[in-house]
C-alpha atoms as one frame of an Amber mdcrd trajectory, in Angstrom:
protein
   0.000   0.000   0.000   1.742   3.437  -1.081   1.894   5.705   1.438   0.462
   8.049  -1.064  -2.923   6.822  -0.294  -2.265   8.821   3.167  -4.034  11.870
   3.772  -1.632  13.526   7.039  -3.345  15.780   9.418  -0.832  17.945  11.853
  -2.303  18.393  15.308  -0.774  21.224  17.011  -3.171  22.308  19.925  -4.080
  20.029  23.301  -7.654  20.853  21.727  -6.914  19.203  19.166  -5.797  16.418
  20.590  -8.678  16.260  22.937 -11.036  16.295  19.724  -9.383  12.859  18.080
  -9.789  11.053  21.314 -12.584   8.940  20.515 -11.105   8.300  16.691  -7.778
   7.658  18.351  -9.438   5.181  21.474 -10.283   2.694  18.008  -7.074   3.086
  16.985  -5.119   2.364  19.939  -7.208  -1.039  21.108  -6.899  -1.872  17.280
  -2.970  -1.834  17.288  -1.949  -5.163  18.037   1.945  -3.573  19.489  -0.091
  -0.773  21.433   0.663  -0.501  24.993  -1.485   1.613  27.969   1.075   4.407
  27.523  -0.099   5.321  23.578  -3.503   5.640  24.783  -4.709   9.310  24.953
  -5.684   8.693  28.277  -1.765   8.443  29.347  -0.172  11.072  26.309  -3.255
  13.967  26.830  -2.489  14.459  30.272   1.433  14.205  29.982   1.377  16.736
  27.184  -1.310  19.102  28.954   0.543  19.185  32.208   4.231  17.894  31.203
   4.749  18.844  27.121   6.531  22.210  26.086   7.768  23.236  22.989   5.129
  23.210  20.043   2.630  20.137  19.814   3.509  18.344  16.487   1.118  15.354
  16.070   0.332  13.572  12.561  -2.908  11.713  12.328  -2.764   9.795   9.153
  -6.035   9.105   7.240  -7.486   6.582   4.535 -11.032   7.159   3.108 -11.458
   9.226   6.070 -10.425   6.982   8.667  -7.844   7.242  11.481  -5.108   4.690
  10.535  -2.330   6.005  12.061  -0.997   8.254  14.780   2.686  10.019  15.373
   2.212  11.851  18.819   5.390  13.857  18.101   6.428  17.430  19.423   9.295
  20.145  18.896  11.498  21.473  21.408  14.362  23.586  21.683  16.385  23.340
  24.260  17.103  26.585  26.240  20.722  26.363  25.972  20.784  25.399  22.083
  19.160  26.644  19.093  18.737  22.519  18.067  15.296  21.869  17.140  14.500
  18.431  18.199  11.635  16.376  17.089  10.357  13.983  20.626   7.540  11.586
  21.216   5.068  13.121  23.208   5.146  11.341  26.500   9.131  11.582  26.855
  10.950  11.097  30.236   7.938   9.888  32.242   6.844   6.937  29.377   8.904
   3.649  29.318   7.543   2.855  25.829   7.015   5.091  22.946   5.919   4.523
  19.054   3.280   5.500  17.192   0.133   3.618  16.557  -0.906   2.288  13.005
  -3.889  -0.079  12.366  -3.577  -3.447  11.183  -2.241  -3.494   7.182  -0.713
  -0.017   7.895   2.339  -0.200   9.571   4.788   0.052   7.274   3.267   1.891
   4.934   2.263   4.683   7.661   5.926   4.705   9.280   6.569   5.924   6.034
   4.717   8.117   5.280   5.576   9.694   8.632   9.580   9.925   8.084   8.028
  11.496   4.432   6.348  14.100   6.535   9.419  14.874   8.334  10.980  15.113
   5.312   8.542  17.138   3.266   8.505  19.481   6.541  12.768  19.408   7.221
  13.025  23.492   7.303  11.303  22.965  10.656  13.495  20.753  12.428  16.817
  19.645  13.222  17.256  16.382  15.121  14.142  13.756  15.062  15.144  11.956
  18.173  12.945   8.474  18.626  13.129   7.087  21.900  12.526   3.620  23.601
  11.266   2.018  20.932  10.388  -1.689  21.070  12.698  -4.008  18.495   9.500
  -4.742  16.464   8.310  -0.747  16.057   7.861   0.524  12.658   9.738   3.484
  13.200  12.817   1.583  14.546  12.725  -0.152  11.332  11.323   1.951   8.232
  13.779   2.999   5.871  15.161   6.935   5.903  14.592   9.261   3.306  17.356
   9.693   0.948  19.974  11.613   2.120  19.095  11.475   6.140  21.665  10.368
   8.449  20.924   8.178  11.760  22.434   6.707  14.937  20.845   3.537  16.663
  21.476   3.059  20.356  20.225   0.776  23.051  18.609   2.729  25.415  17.222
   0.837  27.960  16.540  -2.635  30.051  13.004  -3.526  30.985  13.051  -7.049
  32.953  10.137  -8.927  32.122   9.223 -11.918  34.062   7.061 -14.566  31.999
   4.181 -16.008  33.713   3.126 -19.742  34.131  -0.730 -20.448  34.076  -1.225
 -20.839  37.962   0.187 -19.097  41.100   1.692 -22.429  42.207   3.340 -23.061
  38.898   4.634 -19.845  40.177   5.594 -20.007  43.105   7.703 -23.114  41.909
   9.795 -21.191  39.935  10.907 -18.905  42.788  14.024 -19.581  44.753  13.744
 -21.364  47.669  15.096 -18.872  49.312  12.637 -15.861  48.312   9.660 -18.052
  49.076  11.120 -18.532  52.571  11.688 -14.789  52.576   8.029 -14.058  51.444
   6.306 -16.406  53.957   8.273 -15.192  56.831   7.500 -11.601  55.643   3.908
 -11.986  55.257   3.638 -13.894  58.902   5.890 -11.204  60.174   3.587  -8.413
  59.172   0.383 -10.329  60.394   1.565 -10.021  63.989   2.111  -6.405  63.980
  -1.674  -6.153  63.162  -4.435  -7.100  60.664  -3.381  -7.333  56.667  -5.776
  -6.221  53.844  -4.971  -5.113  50.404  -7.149  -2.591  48.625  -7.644  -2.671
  45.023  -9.083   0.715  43.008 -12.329   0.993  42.762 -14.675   4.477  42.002
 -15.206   4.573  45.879 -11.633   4.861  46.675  -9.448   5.668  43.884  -8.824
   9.636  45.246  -7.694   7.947  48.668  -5.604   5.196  46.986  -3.780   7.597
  44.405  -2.961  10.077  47.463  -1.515   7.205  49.224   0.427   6.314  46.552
   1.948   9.777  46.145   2.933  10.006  49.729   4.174   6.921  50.360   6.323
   7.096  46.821   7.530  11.016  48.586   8.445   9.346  52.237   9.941   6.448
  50.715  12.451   8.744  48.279  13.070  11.254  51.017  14.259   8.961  53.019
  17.077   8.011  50.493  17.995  12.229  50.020  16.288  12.131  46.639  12.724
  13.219  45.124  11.276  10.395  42.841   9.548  10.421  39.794   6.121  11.692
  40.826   7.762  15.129  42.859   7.204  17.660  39.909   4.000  19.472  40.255
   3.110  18.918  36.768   4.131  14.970  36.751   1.535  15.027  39.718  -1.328
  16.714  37.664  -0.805  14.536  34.541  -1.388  11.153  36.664  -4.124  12.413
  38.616  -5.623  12.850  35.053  -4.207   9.590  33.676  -5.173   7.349  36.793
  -9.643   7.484  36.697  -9.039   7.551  32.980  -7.200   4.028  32.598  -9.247
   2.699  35.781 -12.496   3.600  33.580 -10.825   1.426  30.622 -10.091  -1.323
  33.147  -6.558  -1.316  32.945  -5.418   0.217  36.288  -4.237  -1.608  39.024
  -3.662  -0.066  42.077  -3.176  -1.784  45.098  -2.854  -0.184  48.440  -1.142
  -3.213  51.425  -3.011  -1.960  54.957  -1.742  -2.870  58.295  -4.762  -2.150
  60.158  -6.420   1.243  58.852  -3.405   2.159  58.212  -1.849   1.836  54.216
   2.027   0.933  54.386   2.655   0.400  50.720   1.294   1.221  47.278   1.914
  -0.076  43.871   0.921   1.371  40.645   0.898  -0.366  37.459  -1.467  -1.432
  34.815  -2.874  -4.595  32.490  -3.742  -4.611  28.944  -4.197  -6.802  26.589
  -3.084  -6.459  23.079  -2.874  -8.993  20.076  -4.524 -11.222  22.184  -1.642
 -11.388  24.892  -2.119  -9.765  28.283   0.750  -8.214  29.817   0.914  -6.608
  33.622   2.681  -3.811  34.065   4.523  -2.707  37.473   4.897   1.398  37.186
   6.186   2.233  40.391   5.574   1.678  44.160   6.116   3.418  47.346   6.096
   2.439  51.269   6.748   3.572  54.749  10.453   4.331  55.267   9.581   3.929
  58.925   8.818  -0.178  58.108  11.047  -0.368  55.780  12.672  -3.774  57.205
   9.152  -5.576  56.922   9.930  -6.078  52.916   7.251  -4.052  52.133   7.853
  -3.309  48.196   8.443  -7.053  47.960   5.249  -7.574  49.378   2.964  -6.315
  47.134   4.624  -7.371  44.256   3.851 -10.502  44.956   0.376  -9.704  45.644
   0.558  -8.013  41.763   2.190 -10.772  40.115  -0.156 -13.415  41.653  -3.081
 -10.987  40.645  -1.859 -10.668  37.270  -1.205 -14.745  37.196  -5.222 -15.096
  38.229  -5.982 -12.286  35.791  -4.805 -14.662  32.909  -1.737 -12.430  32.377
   1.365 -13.882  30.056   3.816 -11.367  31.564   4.670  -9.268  34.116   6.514
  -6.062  32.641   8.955  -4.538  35.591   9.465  -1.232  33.361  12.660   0.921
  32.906  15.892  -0.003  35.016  17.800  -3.243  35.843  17.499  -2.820  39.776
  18.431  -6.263  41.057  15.518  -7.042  43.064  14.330  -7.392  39.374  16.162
 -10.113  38.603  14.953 -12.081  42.238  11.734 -12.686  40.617  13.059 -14.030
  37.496  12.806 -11.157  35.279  14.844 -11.604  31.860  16.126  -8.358  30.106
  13.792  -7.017  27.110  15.829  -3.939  25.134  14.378  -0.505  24.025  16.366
   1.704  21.289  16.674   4.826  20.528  17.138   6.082  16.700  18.321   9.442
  15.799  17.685  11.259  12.948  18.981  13.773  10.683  19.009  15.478   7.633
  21.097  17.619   5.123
């Protein structure tokens, strides 16, 4: 299919964005490499509250219809005059692509390096980060004349998932099932043990939780975590009832007593017909921090994604060792740079 059979639409306002949500919902839970983080409900927020520099989206049609979306933006750094094409959703996002329908792909990672082309007096650098090894734009060919640079960028463990929970618990080490049923017993005789899960009742109480229990737990260490920025607050505050109302959400809050010790935050979604849990990021109470708290409730996610019907269980950005306890093997994102004349 010729890519000239692609009508391109450039979105350039957060209006506009807002406008192709319900075109670009079909899209995304048509895509069979889509993840929760090219849904609008994660990239509308981030670019509301997070995005600066001018919104530079292409929404690629055929006979009208929304085949294909390149949530792009440019950005010049202060101390440069560079102007550097990003995915919308940098920084915060541990996978970025754009979206194409089923019989598109290559045709519409094209046309979207054509755009770029068509378009060059308006950009410098079109840097494409963590890209899977199977995305489109990883792989398309450049325009004649372009220059590149291909990098691995980063390691996201993912642990593979057996049908039942004592299938899984088989494949543990000895040694970290010991550790988990002496931490669990542990924690029962400091008081009574509940986990929460997210419903419309509670989600506001749960998501606060999470953000001060993700603060106490970095402060303790002399650093600020992920969720500190003001604006990386707003954006998931957005981004959390919107995935929850899509059923993907999963946010667990571990309660000793009435009182919530430990959060985590991560999501499940199924795509191509393979569901895959996602673990985000967590937070506890410094002040219990030798009760294993973090390892705690993942392993009340995994076992939740295991009943769920999950395949995987995706530990996101970073090769932390604890990782690597659970079984995790390394999965690789890349990063392709791009130039021209």
């Amino acid at each position: 299919m010729s890519t000239l059979r692609l009508e391109i639409e450039e979105i350039t306002t957060a209006a506009g964005l807002e406008q192709l949500h319900p075109e670009w919902s079909a899209l995304w839970a048509s895509c069979p490499t889509a993840t929760p983080f090219q849904s609008p409900e994660w990239l509308i927020p981030w670019w509301r509250h997070i995005g600066e520099g001018t919104l530079w989206t292409l929404a690629l049609r055929h006979a009208g219809c929304l085949v294909g979306l390149a949530p792009l933006y440019i950005y010049v750094k202060p101390e440069t005059t560079v102007r550097e094409v990003f995915p919308v959703g940098i920084a915060t996002t541990d996978y970025l692509d754009a979206l194409f329908a089923p019989g598109f792909t290559c045709c519409g990672a094209a046309a979207v390096l054509a755009h770029l082309d068509a378009h060059c007096q308006r950009w410098d650098v079109c840097d494409l980060q963590q890209l899977r090894p199977t995305s489109a734009l990883l792989r398309v060919a450049m325009p004649e004349g372009w220059q590149e640079e291909r990098t691995v960028q980063d390691t996201c463990p993912v642990l593979a998932l057996p049908a039942t929970v004592e299938a899984w618990r088989g494949c543990l080490s000895p040694r970290l099932r010991k550790n988990l049923r002496y931490a669990w017993r542990r924690l029962a005789k400091l008081g009574a043990v509940s986990v929460a899960r997210a419903s419309q009742e509670n989600l506001h109480e749960l998501f606060a939780s999470l953000l001060h229990l993700h603060s106490a737990r970095w402060s303790s260490r002399g650093s600020l975590g992920v969720l500190a920025p003001a604006g990386v607050q707003k954006a998931h505050q957005e981004t959390v009832p919107g995935l929850f109302a899509l059923g993907l959400l999963r946010l667990y809050s571990l309660r000793l007593a009435d009182r919530m010790v430990a959060s985590f935050y991560g999501f499940t979604h199924t795509a191509a017909g393979k569901k895959r849990a996602y673990f985000y990021l967590s937070g506890f109470d410094p002040a219990l921090a030798g009760l294993s708290l973090g390892s705690l409730v993942i392993d009340y996610a995994v076992r939740t994604a295991i009943a769920e019907g999950a395949a995987e269980f995706d530990f996101l950005r970073g090769r932390e060792t604890y990782k690597y306890r659970w079984g995790a093997q390394d999965f690789l994102t890349y990063r392709r740079r791009l130039w021209h004349p």
